[in-house]
Each structure stands twice: as structure tokens, then as C-alpha cells.
N, C-alpha and C positions, 0 to 999 in steps of 0.2 A: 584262249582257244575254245572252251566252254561256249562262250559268249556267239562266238563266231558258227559255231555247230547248230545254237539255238536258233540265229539268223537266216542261217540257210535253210535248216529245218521249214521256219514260218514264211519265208521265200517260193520253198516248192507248194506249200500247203495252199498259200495264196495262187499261185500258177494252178494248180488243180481246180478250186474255186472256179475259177473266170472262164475264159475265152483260151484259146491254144494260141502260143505266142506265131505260129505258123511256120511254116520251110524257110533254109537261110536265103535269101537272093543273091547276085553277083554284088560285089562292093562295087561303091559308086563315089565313094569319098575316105576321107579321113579326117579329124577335129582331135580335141581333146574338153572335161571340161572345164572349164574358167570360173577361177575364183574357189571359195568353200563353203558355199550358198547347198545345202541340201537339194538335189534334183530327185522328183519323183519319176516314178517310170511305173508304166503302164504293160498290159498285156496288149493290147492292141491301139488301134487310134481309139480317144475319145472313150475308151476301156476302162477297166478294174483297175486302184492302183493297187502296183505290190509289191510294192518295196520304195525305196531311197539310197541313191549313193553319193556321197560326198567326198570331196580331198582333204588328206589329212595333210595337215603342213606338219606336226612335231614328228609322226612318223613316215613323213615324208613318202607317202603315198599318193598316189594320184592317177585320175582315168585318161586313160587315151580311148579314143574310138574310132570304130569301124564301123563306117556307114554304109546300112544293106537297103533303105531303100526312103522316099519322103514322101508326105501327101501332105502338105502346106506345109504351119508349124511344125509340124510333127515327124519326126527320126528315127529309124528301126536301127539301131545302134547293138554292136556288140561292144560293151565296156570293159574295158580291162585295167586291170591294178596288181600290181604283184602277181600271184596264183590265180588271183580271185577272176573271172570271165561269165557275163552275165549278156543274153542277149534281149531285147527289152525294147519298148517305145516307148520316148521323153517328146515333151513337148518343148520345143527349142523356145527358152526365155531369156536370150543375151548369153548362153550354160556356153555354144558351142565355140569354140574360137581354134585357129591354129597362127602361123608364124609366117613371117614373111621368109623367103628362101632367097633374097638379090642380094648377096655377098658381094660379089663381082661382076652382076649383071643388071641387065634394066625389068625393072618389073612393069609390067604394062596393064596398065586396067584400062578394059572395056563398056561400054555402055551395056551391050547386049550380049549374050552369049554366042556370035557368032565372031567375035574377031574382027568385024568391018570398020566399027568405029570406036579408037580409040580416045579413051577421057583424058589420062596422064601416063606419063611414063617417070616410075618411080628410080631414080640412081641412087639417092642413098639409102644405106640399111637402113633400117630402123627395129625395132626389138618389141616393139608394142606388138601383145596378140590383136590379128582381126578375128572380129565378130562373126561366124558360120553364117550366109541366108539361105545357100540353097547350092545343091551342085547339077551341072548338065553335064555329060558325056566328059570332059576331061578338062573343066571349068569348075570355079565356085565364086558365087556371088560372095563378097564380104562387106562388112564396112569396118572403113580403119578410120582409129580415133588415136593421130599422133599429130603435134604440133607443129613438125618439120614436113609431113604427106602435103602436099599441093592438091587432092583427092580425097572424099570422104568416101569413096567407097564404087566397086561395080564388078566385075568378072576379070577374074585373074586362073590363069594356068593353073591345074593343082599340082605341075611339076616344080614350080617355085614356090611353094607353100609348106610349110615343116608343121607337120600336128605332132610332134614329141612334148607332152607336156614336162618335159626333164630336161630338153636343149633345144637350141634353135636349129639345130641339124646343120653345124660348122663342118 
């Protein structure tokens, strides 16, 4: 707990240092993130960093997010783990991924974020997380890296997509 006190301490001290992380915006996605790869986070884009949050597998911890807004790589993310809720800018490096949601439906990925032209239409589940690229209005770009996808990737619904980093949202 010590431990934990000091971190937040040197958390805020660094946010006072730098740039003001700024106002929350409306959500525009959801992810979690992938893997136990250390992600740094910043105060702004191309900013101060100041801090790192990582998943912990023994105590089975892990970030889910909320995404407030992107300017390329780059994700204004609120992190959450347990108590702990940090809002923050990472630069997306493979970090964002969520889950497919076609239990019983067809998942359909797009070329474009308009819905006109579709690439594949996925029927079976699959459990592999996809890769975050980017979301529009009620879209998110992915790429999926599973052996039975006929698809590497394009704009998929974000109603069929589960970012619970703890379930595929059965």
C-alpha cells in the first residue's frame, strides 16, 4: 500500500510538471490493453511522460479503457484496473486490442467506415483479441490475427466487439 501511495504521489507531481491533461471528451470507443508489455502515457500528444501502466497476470489485474478521443497513433484513454482510474495519452503500439462479440451472429468487416463495401463476413467465433486502429462514430478499425478469419482486418461495428479484458462478454 506504501508502495502504491508513493506512485500516485510521483503521478500527480509529474502531471503538475508538464502540460494539463485537459477536459474529458464524449467516449468514442472502448479497448483494453494487450499483453504485459509496460505502456507509457503521456500528458498530452507527443508530451511529458508520466507514468506507466501495465497488466499484472499473478494478481490478476488488468486495464480496460475508455476512449475520449485520437489524433493518429495516439489515444486519450481513461484506464481502469481495480480502484485504480487514470486518464492519460498512450501512444497506440499493438497495447490496444478488444474481442470479437459474433457468438451467434455474423460479424462483418468493412473496407471503409461507411458500411458500403464489405471484405468478409465472419460466422465463426473466434477468441483471438483484435488489434485497436482507430474508431469513427460507431465503427472501429481492427486487425485480426487468427488462423480460421478469412480477413486480416477493416471496420467492424463497436456493438460486436467486447473490450473486457476479464471475458469475451458471453
Amino acid at each position: 500500500m506504501k508502495n502504491s501511495l508513493i506512485l500516485i504521489n510521483v503521478f500527480f507531481l509529474l502531471v503538475n510538471s508538464c502540460a494539463s491533461l485537459g477536459g474529458q471528451n464524449e467516449k468514442i470507443g472502448d479497448a483494453f490493453i494487450l499483453g504485459f508489455d509496460k505502456v507509457k502515457f503521456f500528458d498530452k500528444v507527443d508530451g511529458c511522460e508520466i507514468g506507466q501502466i501495465q497488466n499484472n497476470e499473478l494478481e490478476e489485474i488488468y486495464y480496460s479503457l475508455e476512449v475520449y478521443d485520437q489524433k493518429n497513433d495516439w489515444f486519450k484513454v481513461q484506464a481502469i484496473a481495480m480502484k485504480e482510474t487514470i486518464t492519460v495519452w498512450i501512444l497506440n503500439k499493438s497495447y490496444l486490442a478488444t474481442y470479437s462479440r459474433n457468438y451467434s451472429d455474423t460479424l462483418s468487416v468493412y473496407k471503409e467506415p461507411n458500411k458500403r463495401e464489405l471484405i468478409c463476413s465472419v460466422t465463426d467465433y473466434f477468441t483471438s483479441p483484435m488489434l485497436v486502429i482507430e474508431f469513427k462514430k460507431d465503427l472501429v478499425k481492427v486487425k485480426i490475427n487468427d488462423s480460421i478469419i478469412s480477413c486480416s482486418g477493416g471496420w467492424v461495428a463497436q456493438n460486436m466487439t467486447c473490450s473486457s479484458p476479464y471475458t469475451t462478454c458471453n
